[in-house]
VEXDREN-2710 file (C-alpha; in Angstrom, 1 decimal):
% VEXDREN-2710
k/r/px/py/pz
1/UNK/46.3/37.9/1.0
2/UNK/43.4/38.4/-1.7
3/UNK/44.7/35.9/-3.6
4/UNK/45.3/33.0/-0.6
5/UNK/41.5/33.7/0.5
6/UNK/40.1/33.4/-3.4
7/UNK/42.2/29.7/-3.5
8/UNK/41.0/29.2/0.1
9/UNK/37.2/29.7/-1.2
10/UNK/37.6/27.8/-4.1
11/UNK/38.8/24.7/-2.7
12/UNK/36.1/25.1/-0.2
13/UNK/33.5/25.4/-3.0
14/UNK/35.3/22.1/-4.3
15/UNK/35.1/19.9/-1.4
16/UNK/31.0/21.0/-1.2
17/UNK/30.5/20.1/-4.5
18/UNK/32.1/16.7/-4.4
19/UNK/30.5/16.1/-0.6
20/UNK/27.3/16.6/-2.4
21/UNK/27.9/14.7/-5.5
22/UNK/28.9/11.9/-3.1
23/UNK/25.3/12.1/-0.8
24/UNK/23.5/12.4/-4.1
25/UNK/25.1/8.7/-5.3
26/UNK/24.9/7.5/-2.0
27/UNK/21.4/8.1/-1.5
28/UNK/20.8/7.4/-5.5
29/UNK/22.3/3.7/-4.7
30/UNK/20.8/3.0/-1.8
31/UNK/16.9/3.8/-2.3
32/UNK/14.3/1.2/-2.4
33/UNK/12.2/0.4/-5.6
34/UNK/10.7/-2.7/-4.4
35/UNK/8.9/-3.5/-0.9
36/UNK/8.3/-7.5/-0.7
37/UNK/4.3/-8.1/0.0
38/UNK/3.4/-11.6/0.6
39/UNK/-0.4/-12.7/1.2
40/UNK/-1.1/-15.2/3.7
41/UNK/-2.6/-18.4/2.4
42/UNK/-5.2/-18.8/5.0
43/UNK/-6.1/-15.0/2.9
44/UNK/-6.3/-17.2/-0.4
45/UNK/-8.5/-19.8/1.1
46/UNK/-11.1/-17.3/2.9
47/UNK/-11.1/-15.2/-0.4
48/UNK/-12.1/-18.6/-2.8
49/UNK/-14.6/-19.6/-0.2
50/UNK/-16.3/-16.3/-0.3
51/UNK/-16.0/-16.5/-4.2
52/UNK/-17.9/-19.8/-3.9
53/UNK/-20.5/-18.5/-1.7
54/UNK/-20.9/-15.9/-4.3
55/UNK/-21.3/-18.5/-7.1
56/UNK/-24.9/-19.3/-5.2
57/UNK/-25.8/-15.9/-4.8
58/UNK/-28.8/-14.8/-8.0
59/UNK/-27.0/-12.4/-10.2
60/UNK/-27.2/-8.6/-9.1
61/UNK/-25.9/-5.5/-9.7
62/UNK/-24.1/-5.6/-5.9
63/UNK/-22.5/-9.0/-6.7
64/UNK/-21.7/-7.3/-9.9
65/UNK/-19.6/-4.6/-8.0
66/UNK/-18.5/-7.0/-5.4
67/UNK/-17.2/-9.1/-7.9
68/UNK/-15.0/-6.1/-9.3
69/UNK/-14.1/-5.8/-5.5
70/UNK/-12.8/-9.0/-5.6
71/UNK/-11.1/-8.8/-8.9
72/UNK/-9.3/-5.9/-7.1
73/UNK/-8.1/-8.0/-4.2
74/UNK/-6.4/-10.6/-6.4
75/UNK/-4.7/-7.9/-8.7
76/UNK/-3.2/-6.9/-5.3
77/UNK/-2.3/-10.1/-3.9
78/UNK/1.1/-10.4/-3.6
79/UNK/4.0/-12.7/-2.9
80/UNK/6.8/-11.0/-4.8
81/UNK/8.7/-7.7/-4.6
82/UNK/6.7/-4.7/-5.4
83/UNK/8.0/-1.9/-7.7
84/UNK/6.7/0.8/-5.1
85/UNK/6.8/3.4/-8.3
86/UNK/4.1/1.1/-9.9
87/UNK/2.1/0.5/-6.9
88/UNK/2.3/4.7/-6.0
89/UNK/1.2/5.6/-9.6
90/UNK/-1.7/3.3/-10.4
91/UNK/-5.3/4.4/-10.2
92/UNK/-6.8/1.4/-9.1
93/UNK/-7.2/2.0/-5.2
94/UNK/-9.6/0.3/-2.9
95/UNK/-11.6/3.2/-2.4
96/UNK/-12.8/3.5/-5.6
97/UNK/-15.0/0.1/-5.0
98/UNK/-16.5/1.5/-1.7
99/UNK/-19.1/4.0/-4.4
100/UNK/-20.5/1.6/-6.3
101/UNK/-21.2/-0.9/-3.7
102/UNK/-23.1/1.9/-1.8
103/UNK/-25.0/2.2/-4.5
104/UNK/-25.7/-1.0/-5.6
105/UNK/-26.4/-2.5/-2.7
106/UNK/-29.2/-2.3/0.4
107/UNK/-26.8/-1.3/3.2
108/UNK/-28.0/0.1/6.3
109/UNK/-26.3/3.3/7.9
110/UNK/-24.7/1.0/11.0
111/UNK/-23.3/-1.5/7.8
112/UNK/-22.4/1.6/5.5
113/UNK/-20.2/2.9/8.6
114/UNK/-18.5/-0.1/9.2
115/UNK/-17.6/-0.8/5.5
116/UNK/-16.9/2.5/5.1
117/UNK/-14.1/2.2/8.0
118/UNK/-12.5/-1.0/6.7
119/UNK/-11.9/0.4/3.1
120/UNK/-10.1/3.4/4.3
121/UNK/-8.9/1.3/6.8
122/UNK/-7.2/-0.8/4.2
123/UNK/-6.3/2.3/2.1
124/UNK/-4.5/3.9/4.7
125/UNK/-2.8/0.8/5.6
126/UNK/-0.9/0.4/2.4
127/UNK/-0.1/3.9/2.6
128/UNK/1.3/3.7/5.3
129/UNK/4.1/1.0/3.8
130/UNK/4.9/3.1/0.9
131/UNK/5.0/6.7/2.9
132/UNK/8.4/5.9/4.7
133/UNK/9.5/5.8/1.3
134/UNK/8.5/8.5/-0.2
135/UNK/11.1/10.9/0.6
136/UNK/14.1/8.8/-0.5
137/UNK/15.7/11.3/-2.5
138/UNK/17.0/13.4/0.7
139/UNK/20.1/14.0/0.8
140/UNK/21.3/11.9/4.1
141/UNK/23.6/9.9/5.6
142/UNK/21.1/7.2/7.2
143/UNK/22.5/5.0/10.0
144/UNK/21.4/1.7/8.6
145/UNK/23.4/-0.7/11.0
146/UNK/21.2/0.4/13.6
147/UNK/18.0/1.0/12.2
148/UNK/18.1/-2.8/10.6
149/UNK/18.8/-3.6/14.4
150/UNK/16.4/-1.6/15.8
151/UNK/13.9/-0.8/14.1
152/UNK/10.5/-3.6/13.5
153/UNK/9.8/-3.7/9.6
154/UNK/5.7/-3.4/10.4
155/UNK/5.1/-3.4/6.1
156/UNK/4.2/-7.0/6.2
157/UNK/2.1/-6.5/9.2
158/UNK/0.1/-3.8/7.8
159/UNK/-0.2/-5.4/4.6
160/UNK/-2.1/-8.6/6.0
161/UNK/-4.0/-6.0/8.1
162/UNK/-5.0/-4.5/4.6
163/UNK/-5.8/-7.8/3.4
164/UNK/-8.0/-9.2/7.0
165/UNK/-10.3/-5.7/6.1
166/UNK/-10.9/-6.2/2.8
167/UNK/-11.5/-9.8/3.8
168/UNK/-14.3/-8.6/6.4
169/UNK/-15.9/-6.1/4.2
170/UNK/-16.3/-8.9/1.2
171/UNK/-17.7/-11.3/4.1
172/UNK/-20.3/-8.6/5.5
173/UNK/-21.7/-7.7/1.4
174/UNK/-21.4/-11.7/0.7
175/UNK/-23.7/-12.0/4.2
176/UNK/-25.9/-9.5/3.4
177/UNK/-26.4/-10.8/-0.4
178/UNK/-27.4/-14.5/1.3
179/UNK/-29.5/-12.3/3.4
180/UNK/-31.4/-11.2/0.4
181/UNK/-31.5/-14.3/-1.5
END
């Protein structure tokens, strides 16, 4: 009897280790490492129209840091795949241009708000295609029939929403800029 229940137990303790070996490959070859981002070209065009209205503008140290907020939209515009381990692990986020243009240019309080709520606007927006993706490594037996079926893919969407507010808060510094000029 000691002996049928030690045999029972071990080939118990088998069949978990090999049911978990098999989620662990499943989920290992079935994770995403690229999200496909494609910018808009009506983006492209509003972003080298800006950049020519810039060109007029006298040189500044806020077109200075606009400029490196426009360097920092084209480095992000994309139409290709997009190794999401790359895009997680850089250090050049839109948030970090949101400082310097505080301080290098005239904003007033109402402008500083609204600026302020597009660039985490845009932040959060690109965080919020890479977060479903974050915990990949679960071990899970997803139903992906369905879910292709059912559920909207939204990344594009909120990528061009990312893009339209980074868009508008280029516009309202370019506008204030001609303002000053």
């Amino acid at each position: 009897m000691k002996e049928k229940l030690k045999t029972t137990i071990f080939i118990i303790s088998i069949i978990y280790s090999i049911t978990i070996l098999l989620l662990m490959l499943y989920t290992y070859t079935t994770s995403t490492n690229t999200i496909k981002l494609t910018d808009t070209k009506e983006n492209i065009t509003t972003l080298n129209n800006y950049k020519q209205r810039l060109n007029n503008i006298k040189p500044s140290p806020c077109k200075n840091s606009l400029n490196n907020l426009i360097n920092h939209y084209e480095n992000t515009s994309y139409n290709k795949k997009v190794n999401i381990k790359d895009k997680y692990n850089e250090k050049d986020w839109i948030v970090n241009y949101f400082q310097p243009i505080n301080n290098n240019c005239n904003l007033d309080k109402e402008t500083k708000e609204s600026l302020s709520t597009k660039i985490l606007t845009a932040s959060i927006q690109f965080d919020e295609v890479l977060q479903k993706l974050y915990f990949q490594y679960e071990l899970k037996i997803p139903d992906l029939n369905n879910r292709s079926l059912i559920e909207q893919n939204l990344d594009q969407i909120r990528y061009n929403i990312n893009r339209k507010n980074q868009l508008d808060a280029i516009k309202t510094i370019i506008d204030l800029l001609e303002e000053d000029n």
